[in-house]
Each structure stands twice: as C-alpha cells, then as structure tokens.
SEDREN-364856 format. One record per residue (C-alpha): residue in three letters; x, y, z. Coordinates in steps of 0.1 Angstrom, whole numbers. Each point is the difference from the previous one (the first is absolute). Last residue first. Layout:
# SEDREN-364856
R,ALA,X,Y,Z .
...
This chain:
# SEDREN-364856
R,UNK,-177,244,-210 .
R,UNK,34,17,-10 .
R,UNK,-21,30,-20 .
R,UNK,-27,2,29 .
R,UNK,28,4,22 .
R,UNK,14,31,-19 .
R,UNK,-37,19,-2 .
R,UNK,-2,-5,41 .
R,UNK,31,14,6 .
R,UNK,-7,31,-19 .
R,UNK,24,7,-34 .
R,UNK,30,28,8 .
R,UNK,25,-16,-27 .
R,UNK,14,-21,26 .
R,UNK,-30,-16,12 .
R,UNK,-5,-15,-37 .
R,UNK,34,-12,1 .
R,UNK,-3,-15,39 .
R,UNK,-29,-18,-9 .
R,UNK,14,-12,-31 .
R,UNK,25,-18,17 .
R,UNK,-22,-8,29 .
R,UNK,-9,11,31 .
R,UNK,5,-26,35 .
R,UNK,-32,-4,16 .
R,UNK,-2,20,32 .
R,UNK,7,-12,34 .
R,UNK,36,4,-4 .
R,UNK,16,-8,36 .
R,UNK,-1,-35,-13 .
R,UNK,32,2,-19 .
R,UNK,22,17,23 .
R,UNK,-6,-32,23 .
R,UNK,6,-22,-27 .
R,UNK,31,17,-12 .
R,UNK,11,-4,36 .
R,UNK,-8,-35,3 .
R,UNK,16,-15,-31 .
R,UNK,34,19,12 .
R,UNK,16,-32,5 .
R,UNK,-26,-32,-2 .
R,UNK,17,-22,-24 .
R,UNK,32,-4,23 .
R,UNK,24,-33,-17 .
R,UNK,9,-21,25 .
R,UNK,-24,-30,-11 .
R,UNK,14,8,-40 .
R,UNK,36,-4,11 .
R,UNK,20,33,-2 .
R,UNK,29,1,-23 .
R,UNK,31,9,26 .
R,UNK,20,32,9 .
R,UNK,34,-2,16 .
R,UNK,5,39,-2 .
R,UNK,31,2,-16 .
R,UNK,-2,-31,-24 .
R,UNK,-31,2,-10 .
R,UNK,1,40,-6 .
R,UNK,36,-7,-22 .
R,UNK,-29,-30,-14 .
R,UNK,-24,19,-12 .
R,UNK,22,30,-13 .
R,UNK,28,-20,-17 .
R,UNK,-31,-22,-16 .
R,UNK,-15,33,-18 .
R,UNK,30,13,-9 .
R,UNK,5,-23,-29 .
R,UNK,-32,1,-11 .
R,UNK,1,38,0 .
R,UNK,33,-5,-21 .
R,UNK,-14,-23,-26 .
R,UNK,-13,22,-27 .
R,UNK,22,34,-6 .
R,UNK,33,-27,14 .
R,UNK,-7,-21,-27 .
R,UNK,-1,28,-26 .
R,UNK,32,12,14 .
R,UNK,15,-30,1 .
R,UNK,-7,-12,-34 .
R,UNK,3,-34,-19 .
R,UNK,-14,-2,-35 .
R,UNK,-23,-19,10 .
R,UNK,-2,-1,34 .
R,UNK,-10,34,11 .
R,UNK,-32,-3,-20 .
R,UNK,-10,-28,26 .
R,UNK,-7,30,19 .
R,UNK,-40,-7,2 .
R,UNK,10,-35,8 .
R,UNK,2,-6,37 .
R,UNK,-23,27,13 .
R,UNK,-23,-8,-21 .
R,UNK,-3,-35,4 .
R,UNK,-2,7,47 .
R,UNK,-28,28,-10 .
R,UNK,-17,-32,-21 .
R,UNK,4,-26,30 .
R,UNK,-11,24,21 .
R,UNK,-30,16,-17 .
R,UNK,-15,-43,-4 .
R,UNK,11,-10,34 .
R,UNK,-19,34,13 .
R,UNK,-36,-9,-18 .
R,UNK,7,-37,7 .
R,UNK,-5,10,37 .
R,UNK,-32,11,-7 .
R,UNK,-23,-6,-25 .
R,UNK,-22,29,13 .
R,UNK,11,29,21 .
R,UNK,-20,8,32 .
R,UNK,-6,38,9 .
R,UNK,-10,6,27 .
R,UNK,8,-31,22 .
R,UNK,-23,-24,5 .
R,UNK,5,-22,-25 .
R,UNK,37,-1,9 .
R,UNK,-15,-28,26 .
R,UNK,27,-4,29 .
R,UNK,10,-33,11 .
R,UNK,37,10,13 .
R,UNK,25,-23,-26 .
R,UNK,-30,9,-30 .
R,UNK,4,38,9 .
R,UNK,37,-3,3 .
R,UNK,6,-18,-36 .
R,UNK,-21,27,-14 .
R,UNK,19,29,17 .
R,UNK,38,-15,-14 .
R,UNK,-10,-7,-35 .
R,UNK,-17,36,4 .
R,UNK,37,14,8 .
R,UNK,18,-21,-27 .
R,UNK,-27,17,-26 .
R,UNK,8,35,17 .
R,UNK,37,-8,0 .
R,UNK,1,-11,-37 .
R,UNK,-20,38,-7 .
R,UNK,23,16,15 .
R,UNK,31,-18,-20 .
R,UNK,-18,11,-31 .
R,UNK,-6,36,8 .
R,UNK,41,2,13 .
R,UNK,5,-13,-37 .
R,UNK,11,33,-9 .
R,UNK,23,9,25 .
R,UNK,33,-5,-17 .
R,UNK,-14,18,-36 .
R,UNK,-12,33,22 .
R,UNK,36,7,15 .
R,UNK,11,-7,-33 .
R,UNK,-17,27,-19 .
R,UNK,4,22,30 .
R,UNK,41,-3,-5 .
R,UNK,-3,3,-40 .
R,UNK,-15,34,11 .
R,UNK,33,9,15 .
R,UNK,22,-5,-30 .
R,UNK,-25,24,-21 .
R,UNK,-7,24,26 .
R,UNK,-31,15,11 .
R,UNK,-14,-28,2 .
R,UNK,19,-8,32 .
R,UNK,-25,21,17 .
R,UNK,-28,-21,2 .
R,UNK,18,-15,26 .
R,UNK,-12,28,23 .
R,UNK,-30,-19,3 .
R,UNK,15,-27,20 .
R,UNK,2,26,31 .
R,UNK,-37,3,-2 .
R,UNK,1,-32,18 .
R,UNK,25,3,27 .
R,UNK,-23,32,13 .
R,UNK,-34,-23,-4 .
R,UNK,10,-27,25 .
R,UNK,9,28,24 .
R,UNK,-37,17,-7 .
R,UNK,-18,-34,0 .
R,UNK,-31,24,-5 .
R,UNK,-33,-5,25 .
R,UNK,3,43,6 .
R,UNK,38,-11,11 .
R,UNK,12,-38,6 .
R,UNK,28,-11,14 .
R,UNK,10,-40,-18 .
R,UNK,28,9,-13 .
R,UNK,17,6,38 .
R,UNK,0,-34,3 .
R,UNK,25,-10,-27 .
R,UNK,-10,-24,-27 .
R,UNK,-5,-38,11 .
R,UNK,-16,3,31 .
R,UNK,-38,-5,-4 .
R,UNK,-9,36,-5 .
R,UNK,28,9,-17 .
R,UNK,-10,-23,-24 .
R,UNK,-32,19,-8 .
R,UNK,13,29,-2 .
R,UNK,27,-7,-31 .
R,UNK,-30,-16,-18 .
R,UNK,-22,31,9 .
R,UNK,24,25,-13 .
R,UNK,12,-23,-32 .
R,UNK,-41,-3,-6 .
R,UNK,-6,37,3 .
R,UNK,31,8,-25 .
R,UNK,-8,-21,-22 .
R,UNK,-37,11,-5 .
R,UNK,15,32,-8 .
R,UNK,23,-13,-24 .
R,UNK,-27,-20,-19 .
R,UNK,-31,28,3 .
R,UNK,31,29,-13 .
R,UNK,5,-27,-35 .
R,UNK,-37,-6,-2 .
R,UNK,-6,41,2 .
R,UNK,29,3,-26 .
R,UNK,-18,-25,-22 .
R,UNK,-35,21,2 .
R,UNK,27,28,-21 .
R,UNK,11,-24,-25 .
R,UNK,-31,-13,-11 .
R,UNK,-12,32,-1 .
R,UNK,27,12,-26 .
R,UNK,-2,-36,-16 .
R,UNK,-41,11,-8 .
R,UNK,11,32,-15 .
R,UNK,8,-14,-28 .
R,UNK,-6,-30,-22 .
R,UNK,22,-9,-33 .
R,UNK,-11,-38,6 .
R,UNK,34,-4,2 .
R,UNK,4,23,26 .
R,UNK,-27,-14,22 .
R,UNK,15,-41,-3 .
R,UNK,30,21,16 .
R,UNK,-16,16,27 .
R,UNK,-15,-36,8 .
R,UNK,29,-17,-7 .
R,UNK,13,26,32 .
R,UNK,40,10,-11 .
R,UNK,-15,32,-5 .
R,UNK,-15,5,38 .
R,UNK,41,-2,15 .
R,UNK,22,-3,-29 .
R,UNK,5,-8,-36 .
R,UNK,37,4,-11 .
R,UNK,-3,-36,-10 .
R,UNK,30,-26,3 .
R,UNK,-6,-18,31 .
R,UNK,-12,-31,-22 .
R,UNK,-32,-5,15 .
R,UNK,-7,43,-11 .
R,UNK,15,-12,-34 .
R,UNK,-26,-25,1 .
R,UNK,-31,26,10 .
R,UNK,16,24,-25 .
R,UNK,4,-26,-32 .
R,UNK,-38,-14,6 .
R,UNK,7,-34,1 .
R,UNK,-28,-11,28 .
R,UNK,-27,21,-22 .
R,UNK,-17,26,18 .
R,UNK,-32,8,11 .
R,UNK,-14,-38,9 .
R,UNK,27,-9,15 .
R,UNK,-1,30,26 .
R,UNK,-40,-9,4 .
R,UNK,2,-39,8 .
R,UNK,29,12,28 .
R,UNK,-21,21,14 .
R,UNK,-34,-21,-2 .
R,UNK,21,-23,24 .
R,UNK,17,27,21 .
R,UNK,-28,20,10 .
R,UNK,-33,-19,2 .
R,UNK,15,-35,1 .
R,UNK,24,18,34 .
R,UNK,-29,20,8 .
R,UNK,-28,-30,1 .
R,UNK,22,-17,24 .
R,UNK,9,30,20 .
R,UNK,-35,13,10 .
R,UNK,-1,-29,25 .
R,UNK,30,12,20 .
R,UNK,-14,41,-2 .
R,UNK,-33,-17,17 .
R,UNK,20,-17,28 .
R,UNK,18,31,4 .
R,UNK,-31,25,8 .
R,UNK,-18,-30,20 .
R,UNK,25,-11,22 .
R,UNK,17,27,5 .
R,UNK,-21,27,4 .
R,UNK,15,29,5 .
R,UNK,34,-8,-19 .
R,UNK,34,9,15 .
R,UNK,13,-37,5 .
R,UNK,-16,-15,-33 .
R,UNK,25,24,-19 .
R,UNK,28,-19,-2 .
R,UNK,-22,-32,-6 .
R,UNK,-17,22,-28 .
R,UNK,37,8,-17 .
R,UNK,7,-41,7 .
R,UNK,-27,-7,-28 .
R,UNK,9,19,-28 .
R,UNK,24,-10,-29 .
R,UNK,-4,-13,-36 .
R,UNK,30,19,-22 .
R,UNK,29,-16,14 .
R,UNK,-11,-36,-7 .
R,UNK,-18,13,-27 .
R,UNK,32,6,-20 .
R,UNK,16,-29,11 .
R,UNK,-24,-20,-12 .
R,UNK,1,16,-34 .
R,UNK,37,-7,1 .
R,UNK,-8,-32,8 .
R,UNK,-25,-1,-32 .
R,UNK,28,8,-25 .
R,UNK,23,-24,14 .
R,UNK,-25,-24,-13 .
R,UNK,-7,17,-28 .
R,UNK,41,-3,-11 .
R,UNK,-1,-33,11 .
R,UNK,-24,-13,-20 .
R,UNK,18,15,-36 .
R,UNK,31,27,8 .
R,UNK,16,15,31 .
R,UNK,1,34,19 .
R,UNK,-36,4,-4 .
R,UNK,-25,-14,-19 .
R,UNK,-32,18,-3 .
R,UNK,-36,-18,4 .
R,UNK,-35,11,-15 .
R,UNK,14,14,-32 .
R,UNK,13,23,-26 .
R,UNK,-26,3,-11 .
R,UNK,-26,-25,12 .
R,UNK,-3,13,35 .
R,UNK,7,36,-11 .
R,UNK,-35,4,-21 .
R,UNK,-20,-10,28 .
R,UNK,-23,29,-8 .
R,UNK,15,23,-29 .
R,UNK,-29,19,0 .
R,UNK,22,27,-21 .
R,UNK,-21,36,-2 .
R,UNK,38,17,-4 .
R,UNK,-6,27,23 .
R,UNK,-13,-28,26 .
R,UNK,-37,-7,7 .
R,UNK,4,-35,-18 .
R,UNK,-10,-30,18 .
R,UNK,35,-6,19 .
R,UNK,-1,39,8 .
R,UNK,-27,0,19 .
R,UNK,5,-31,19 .
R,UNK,34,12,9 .
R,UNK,-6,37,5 .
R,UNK,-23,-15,24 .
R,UNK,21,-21,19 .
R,UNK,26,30,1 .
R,UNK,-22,24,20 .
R,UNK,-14,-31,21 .
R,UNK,36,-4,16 .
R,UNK,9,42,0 .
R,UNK,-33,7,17 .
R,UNK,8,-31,25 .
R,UNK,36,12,6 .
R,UNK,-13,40,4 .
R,UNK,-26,-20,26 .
R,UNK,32,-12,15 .
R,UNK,15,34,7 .
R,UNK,-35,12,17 .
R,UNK,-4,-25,27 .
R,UNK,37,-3,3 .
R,UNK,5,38,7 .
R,UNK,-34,-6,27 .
R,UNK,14,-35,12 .
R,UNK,34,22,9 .
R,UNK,-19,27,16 .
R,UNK,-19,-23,20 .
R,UNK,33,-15,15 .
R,UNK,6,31,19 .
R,UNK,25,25,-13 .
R,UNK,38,-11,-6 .
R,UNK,-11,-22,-31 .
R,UNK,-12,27,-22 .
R,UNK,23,28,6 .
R,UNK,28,-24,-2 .
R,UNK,-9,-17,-31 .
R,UNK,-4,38,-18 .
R,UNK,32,14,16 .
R,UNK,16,-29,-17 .
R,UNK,-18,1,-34 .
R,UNK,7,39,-1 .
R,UNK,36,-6,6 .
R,UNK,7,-26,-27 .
R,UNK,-21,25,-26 .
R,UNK,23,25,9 .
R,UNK,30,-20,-2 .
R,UNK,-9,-10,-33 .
R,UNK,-7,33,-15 .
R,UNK,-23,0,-33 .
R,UNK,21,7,-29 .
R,UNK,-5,-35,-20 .
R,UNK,-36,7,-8 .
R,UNK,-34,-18,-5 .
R,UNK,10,-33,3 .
R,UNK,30,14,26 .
R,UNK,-34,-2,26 .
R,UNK,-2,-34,0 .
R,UNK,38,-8,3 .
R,UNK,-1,19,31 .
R,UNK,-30,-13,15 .
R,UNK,19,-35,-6 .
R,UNK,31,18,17 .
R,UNK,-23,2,34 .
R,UNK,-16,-34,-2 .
R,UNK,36,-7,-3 .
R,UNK,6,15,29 .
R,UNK,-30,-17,20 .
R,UNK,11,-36,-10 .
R,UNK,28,2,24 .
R,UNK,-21,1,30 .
R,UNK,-25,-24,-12 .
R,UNK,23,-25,-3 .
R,UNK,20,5,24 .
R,UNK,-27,0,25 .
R,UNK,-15,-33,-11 .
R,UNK,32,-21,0 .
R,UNK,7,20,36 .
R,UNK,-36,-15,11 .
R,UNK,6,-37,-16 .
R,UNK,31,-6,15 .
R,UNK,-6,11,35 .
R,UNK,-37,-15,-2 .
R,UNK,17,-36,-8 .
R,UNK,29,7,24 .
R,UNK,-33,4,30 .
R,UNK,-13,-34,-16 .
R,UNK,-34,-13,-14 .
R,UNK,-27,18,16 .
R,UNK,11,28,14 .
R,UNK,29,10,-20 .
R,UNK,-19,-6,-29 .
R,UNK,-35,17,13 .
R,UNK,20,30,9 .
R,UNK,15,2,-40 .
R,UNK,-36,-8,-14 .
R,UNK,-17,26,13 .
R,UNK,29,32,21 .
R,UNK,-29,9,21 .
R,UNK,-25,-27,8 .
R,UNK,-32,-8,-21 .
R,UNK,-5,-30,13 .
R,UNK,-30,-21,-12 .
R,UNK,-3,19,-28 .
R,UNK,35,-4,-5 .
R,UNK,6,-40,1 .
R,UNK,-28,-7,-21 .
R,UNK,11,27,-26 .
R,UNK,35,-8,-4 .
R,UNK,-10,-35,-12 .
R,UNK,-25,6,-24 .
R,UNK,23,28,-13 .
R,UNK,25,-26,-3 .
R,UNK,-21,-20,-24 .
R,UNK,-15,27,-18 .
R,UNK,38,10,-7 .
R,UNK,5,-35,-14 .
R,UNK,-30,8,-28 .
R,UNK,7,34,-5 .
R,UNK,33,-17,-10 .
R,UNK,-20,-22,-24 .
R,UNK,-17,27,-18 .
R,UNK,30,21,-4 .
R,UNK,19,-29,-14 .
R,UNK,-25,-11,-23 .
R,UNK,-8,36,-11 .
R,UNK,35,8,-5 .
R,UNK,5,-32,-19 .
R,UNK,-31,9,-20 .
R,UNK,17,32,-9 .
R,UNK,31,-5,-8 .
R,UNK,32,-15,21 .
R,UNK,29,28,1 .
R,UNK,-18,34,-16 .
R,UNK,-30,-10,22 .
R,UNK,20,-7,25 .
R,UNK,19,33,3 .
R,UNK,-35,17,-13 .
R,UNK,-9,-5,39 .
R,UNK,23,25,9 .
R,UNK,-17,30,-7 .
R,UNK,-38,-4,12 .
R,UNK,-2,-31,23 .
R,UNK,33,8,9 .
R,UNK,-4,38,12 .
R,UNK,-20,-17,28 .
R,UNK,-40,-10,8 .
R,UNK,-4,-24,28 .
R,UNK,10,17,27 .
R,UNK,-21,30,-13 .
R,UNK,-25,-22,2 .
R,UNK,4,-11,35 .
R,UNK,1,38,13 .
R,UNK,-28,5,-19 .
R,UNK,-24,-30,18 .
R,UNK,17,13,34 .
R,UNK,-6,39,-8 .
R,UNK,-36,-9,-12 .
R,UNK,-8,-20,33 .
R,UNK,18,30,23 .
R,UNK,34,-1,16 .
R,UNK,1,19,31 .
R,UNK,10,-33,26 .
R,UNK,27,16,19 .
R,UNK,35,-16,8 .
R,UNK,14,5,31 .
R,UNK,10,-33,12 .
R,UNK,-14,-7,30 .
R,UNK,-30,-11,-12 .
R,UNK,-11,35,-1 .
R,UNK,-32,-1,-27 .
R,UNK,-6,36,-9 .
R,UNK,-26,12,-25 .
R,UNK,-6,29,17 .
R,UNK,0,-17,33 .
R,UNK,1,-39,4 .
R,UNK,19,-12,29 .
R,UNK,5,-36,3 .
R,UNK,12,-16,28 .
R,UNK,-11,-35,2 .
R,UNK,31,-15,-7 .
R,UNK,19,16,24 .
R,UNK,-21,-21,25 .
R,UNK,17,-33,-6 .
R,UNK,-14,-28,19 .
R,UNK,-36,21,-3 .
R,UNK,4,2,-38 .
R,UNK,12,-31,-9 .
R,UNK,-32,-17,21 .
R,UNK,-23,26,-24 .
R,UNK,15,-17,-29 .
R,UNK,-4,-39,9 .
R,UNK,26,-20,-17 .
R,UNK,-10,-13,-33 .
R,UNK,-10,-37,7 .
C-alpha cells in the first residue's frame, strides 16, 4: 500500500507548511507559483519550436530528401512521445524545483543527479551565446553594418531584465515570444499550401512535384543504398536536434499555480504538438524546395555566403518563387524565436543551477532567493552571455562555435537519464504495492515507454559522430563525443567522492514533497480556468462569457 499521506505529514510537520500568498507556495525553497495556464501551455511551445525547425532543418533535407526527412522526423516524434510519457508521470506527481535533475539524484543516485544537473546547465548556459550570434546572423540579412556588440549588449540586458523580476514576468515575455513562433509556424504552412496549388507569381501548382524530381531520398556522402541510407541518419540527426520540449515544462512545473492541473494539461498538448509542429514541418520544407537546390546543398557543404534567416529553405523556396516581402517577415518573427530560445535558456540554466544547490551538489549559497528569483544562481548565469562576444572576432568566434559543438548532445544524454530515472520509479512502485493509477497523471504502456526512448537516446549517442571515423578526425570526434565523455567522469568523480549508491526500489521515497503540493492544491476552492479561459479573460471578456467558451 501507498503510505498514508496525512501519517507523513504529522511525523514530519515541515511538510505541512504551506503558505500561499499572492501566489506564493513557501516550501522552503523560495520559489513562487505565478505562472498562469496560457504561460505554462506557451512556455511548452516555445520549447518546442527553435531556429532548427525553420533554418536548420534544410540540412537534412539537403542530406537525405524529403521522405527520409519525414520518416525520420516522424519517428523521432515517435521516441520523444515515449519519453514525454515518462517525464510527465513522474512530474505531475512532483513538480519539484530543479524536474528531472532533483528526481535523478533522488530517485536513482545523488552522482546520477550531479551528472545530469551540470550536463543540463552547460548546455543551456552555452547555448544562450549562440542564440545571441544567431540574432546576429538574422539581422546581417538585411545589412552587414549593424553593430555586433550592440546587438550582443541589448540581448544581455534584455535576459536579465526579464529573468531578474518575478517569474510572471518571464511566462509573460514567453507568453508573447512563443505566439510570434506559432504566427511564424502557421505563416509558413500556408504559404505552403498556397503556393503548392498555384497562388505564386509564377501560378505553378507544382504539388508533390519535388518527390518525383529529383526525388523522395538523397544520398549522401556515398553512392547507391548506402548513399540513402546515410542519407536518412543525417535526417535523423537532424530531428534529433530539432524535436525538443518536455524538460522546459518540468523546469517550470516548480513555479506554476496549479500544478497539477496547468502542467498536466501543457504534457498532454505535446503529442499533438510535436505531429502538429515538426511532422507537418518537415512535410512542408520538402515540399517547397527541391533537396538539390544548389543554395540549400552549398549551405550542407559550408560553402554558402547565406546566413542567419537566408540560409532558411523556406526563405529560399521564397526567392525562387520571386516572392517579396514575405522573407522580410519571415525574417523578423525569426528574431523573436531566436530572443524566446535564449531567454528560455537562460531561465532553465538559473533554475537547473538552483535546484542542485538545493540538494547539495552546487554551492549553497545558489540557492538564496530574491522576489522568488534564484538571484545568485541567476548572476553565474548571465555571465555565459558575454560569450557572445567572441563574434566579434574571427579567431574568437571559432571559440563559441566549438564551445556549442562539445555540448550538443547534452539534450540527448538528459533525456537517457529521464528514461533511466522512470525505469528506476516504475520498478519502486511495483517493489512498494502502490497503484500509478492513482496518481495524476498515469502514463500508459509503461515501462516499455522508457526502454523504448533509452535504448534509442543510448543509438544516438553512439553513432551520430560516426562521421569522425571515416576519414578519421579529432576534431570532428571531439565536436560529437566530448559531452559523452564527460558525462561518466562527472557521475562517477561524484561516486567516488561522496560514496553514493543506486537506490533499491523498497528504499526508494515516493512520498517527498507529495504532501505539500497537495496541501497547496486544495486551498483552491474554485475550478481551475482554462487555456482559453485565461485568453478570453485577458482581453477584458467577463468571467462568466470565458467559462461558457471552456464548457
């Protein structure tokens, strides 16, 4: 049987001390629960939506074609579901500070959370100066004079304006940078359709016209069946860098009003998103542009003086079809993607770093909060911004471009430990007699859900660098393996220093901070509003006009 809840509570009276004011749960933490249902559902959509899924995704186009882009778009949506399932159980039920890295260390071993919470920082961390030069390159589509440093500044006064002020401030910018990712998204689906049946300057309903000439699959750095082949893992690749989302709503589960409710919902929304978003996205890039167009492979090739928005097969399907305007605003709802990615990054790097302070493994003094703001956590942060700088010079910028190479499969190594980690809170559940269907939000064809996103996060991580190989190359060996060689020296220098062990399933603590969550819970007595509640609200609607729309 589950152990009794209200028993947990009286052995352990810190538990029940929950103070909600202004939207304030203090569970001894700090944190304050501001975020709204439409910040939540944005916030998870712009973690969805990157510059990939409009740039770089012509990289595998160009590299497999476009039914191998679809295939492997498709079916990486497919292991992402998977995981999502997984992450999704294990937050709702605890939506702690710090998601998935706290429920690591927790869970499955103290080195396990050390490892997997400094992965995740670095990642994000050094991904926000190159969100930073990506705003650069944007911009240089329109003109080459426009001062670097200035625009570096602006982005880094911008983050820290942002992310210093209460949480709500950050789901507001989010709230209103991911609906320019949404506009942008549907923008370029319907210049699709429409321009695939004829409204284009030329009137050509060229259709399906690319996946005949020159072709539904692309070979790629061989000949014949294994030319296609190689074609398709690059395609693979692609998405496997492209589809994201999930941990962003576990980082924010902490600071949402209504946990249980307002992040279950953004959880179940993903599925449809990631068939909605990257599925139909990568059906619509090979639709608008031929997989040997001579920019979109000279852009494979590193040989194309296109940059930032232009180097976009979408901007580039647009100039052939002699259309303008339409690339200008392309370009500008790009730069609002670009500023949603880095800011994003920098709140999830902040809360990462916070939540292991919290448990040890960062120093204490990161986790002091200010106005509900990890404000120490947040000073190291918007250090990493500065990077940006390098840019500025042609030696130094080679610098960032490495920086972000190492780290790159710091997603993919997150996403093992979050499929390890369910592995881990299944087996414990069966070992202790407790019913998952009773939890909040139960996940279905489970554990073969998480063996499934392991065994594939484990095949990537193995072979997406096989390029390394042949011909030999350090450097390119050291772009694609070093996070996965680091990640071992961090679990086990922790292991080793700290004489951690892998908790048995019967030892493992399923109750945790269930109690306080469910005491800040029930001091709601009104239904929680919905998505399009809030929306409606928002724009000055009566209350009773918005709930009729959700009933």
């Amino acid at each position: 049987m589950e152990p009794d809840l209200d028993v947990k509570m009286k052995e352990d009276p810190q538990l029940a001390e929950t103070n909600v004011q202004d939207g304030q749960i203090d569970s001894g933490e700090g944190l304050q629960r501001r975020l709204e249902n439409r910040h939540v559902q944005l916030i998870a959509i712009g973690g969805s939506i990157g510059t990939a899924l409009f740039v770089t995704i012509g990289n595998g186009l160009a590299a497999g074609g476009p039914a191998s882009l679809l295939i492997a778009y498709v079916l990486y949506c497919g292991v992402l579901a998977c995981i999502n399932n997984c992450l999704s159980e294990m937050i709702v039920l605890h939506p702690v500070s710090g998601g998935f890295i706290r429920l690591a260390g927790k869970w499955v071993d103290d080195a396990l959370g050390f490892m997997v919470g400094w992965n995740f920082f670095l990642y994000e961390a050094l991904m926000i100066p190159f969100e930073i030069t990506a705003i650069n390159l944007i911009l240089s589509y329109w003109r080459d004079d426009i001062p670097v440093a200035a625009v570096c500044a602006a982005c880094i006064v911008l983050f820290a304006a942002i992310n210093a002020l209460a949480v709500a401030a950050y789901g507001e910018a989010e709230f209103w940078l991911s609906s320019g990712k949404v506009l942008l998204i549907f923008l370029l689906f319907f210049f699709t359709f429409v321009t695939m049946v004829g409204g284009n300057p030329a009137h050509d309903a060229y259709g399906f016209r690319y996946w005949s000439d020159p072709g539904p699959f692309a070979e790629h750095r061989t000949v014949g069946s294994l030319g296609r082949f190689e074609g398709f893992l690059a395609a693979v690749w692609s998405a496997a860098f492209c589809i994201v989302g999930p941990e962003y709503i576990a980082m924010a589960a902490a600071e949402a009003k209504r946990p249980r409710i307002f992040v279950k919902a953004a959880f179940k929304t993903i599925y449809w998103r990631f068939g909605l978003f990257f599925a139909l996205g990568a059906l619509c890039v090979g639709i608008v542009i031929p997989w040997n167009d001579p920019t979109l492979q000279a852009i494979l090739a590193g040989e194309s003086s296109e940059k930032g928005g232009g180097a976009s097969p979408y901007v580039i399907a647009m100039s052939n079809l002699k259309i303008r305007i339409l690339p200008d605003l392309v370009n500008a709802l790009l730069i609002t993607s670009v500023f949603s990615a880095g800011n994003t990054l920098t709140y999830c790097a902040t809360r990462s770093l916070y939540g292991m302070a919290l448990d040890g493994r960062a120093p204490k003094v990161l986790s002091k909060t200010k106005n509900g703001v990890p404000i120490y956590a947040f000073l190291i942060v918007i250090c990493f911004p500065f990077l940006s700088f390098l840019q500025l010079s042609d030696n130094s910028s080679q610098v960032l471009t490495w920086l972000v190479n190492l780290v790159t499969a710091g997603a993919l190594i997150d996403y093992l430990v979050i499929c390890i980690t369910y592995i881990q809170f299944h087996r414990a559940c069966k070992v202790q007699g407790i019913d998952r269907k009773t939890f909040p939000y139960y996940g279905y064809f489970q554990p073969y859900c998480s063996y499934i996103g392991a065994v594939c996060m484990v095949l990537v991580l193995l072979f997406y660098g096989y390029t390394a190989f042949a011909p030999w190359s350090v450097e390119v060996f050291f772009q694609n393996y070093t996070m996965q060689l680091i990640a071992p020296i961090l679990y086990f220098g922790w292991k080793l220093a700290h004489r951690t062990k892998i908790l048995k399933p019967r030892d493992i603590d399923l109750v945790w901070d269930r109690p306080i969550v469910d005491s800040y819970e029930a001091t709601f007595t009104s239904p929680a509003p919905g998505f399009w509640t809030e929306m409606i609200q928002m724009f000055g609607f009566k209350r009773q006009q918005a709930e009729q729309v959700d009933a």
